[in-house]
VEXDREN-2710 file (C-alpha; in Angstrom, 1 decimal):
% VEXDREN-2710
k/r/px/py/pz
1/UNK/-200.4/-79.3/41.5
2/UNK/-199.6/-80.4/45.2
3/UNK/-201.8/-81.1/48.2
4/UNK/-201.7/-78.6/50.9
5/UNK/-198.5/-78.8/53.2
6/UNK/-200.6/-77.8/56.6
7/UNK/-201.3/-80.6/59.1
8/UNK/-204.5/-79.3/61.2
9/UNK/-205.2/-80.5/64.5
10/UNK/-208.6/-79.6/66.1
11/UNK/-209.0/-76.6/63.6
12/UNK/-204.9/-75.2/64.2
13/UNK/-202.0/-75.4/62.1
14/UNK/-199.4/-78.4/63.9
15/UNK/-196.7/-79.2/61.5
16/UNK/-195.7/-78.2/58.1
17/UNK/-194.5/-80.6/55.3
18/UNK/-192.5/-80.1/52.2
19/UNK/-191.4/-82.3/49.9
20/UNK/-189.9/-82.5/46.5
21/UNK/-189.1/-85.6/44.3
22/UNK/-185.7/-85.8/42.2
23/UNK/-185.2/-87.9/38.8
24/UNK/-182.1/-88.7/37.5
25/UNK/-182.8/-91.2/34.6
26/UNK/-184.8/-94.1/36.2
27/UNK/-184.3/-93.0/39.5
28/UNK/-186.9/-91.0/41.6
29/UNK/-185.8/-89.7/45.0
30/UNK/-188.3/-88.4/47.4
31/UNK/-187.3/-86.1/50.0
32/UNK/-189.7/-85.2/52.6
33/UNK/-189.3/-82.3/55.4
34/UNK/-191.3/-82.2/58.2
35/UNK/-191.6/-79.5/61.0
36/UNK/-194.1/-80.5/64.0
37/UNK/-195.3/-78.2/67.2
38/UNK/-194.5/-81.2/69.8
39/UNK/-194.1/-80.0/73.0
40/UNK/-194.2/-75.9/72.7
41/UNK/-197.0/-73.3/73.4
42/UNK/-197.1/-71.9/69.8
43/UNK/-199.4/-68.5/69.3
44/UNK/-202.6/-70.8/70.6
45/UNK/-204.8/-68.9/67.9
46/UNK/-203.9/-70.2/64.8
47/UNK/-201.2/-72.9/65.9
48/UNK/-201.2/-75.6/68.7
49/UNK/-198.8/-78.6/69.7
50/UNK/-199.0/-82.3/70.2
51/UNK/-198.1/-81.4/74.2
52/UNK/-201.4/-78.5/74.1
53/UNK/-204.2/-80.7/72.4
54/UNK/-203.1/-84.4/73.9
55/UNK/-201.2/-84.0/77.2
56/UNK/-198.5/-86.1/75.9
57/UNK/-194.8/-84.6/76.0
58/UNK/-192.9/-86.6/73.3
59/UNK/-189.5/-86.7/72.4
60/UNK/-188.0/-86.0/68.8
61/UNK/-187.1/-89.7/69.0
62/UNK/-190.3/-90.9/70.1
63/UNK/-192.2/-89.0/67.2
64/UNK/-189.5/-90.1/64.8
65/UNK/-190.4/-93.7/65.3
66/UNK/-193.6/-92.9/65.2
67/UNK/-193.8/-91.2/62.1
68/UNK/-191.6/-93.8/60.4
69/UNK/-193.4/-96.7/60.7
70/UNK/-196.3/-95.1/59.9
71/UNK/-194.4/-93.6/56.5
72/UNK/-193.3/-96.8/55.7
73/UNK/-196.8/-98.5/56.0
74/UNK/-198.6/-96.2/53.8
75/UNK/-195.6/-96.0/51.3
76/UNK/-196.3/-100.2/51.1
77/UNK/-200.5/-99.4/51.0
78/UNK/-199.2/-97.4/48.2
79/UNK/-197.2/-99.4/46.3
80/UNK/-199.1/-102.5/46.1
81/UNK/-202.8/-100.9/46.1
82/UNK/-202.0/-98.0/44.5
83/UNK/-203.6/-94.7/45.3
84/UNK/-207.0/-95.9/44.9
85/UNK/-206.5/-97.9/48.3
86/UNK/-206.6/-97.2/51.5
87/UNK/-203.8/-94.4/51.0
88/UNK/-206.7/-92.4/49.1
89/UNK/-209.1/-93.5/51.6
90/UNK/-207.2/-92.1/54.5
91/UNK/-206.6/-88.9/52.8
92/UNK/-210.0/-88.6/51.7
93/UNK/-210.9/-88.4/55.6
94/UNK/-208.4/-86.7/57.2
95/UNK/-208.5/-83.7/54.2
96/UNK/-209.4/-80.5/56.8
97/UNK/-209.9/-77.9/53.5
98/UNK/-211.3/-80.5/51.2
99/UNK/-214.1/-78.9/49.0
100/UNK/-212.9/-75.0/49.6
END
């Protein structure tokens, strides 16, 4: 089972995750793709970009940063509250298909 890999922005598909996790004995890898609409005019019907619903042209860089610290702060959340926390919480409103 795996949580849907769509990020939705006002109702339109703007990045795609994938992610797989690795074991090798006691060791768990995570590896973590991620593909974002930043500053193109994708087919405005069912996509959209960071640049068409904000205004804001980022760089890779920029959104890089971004998306690292904010990777790193829920990976802590998770490991010390578990995913009962905030994590869960966060999810829980943020979910765009939850229920269907």
């Amino acid at each position: 089972m795996k949580f849907v890999n769509d990020v939705f922005l006002n109702g339109k598909k703007v990045c795609g995750v994938l992610s797989r996790m690795e074991s090798q004995g006691d060791t768990f890898k995570l590896v973590i793709g991620v593909g974002v609409n930043l500053n193109t005019h994708p087919d405005l019907v069912t996509a959209t970009s960071v640049l068409v619903e904000t205004g804001l042209r980022l760089s890779v860089a920029e959104f890089t940063e971004s998306l690292t610290l904010h990777l790193v702060y829920f990976l802590d959340k998770l490991e010390t509250e578990g995913f009962q926390g905030e994590v869960y919480r966060f999810i829980a409103t943020q979910m765009y298909l939850l229920g269907d």
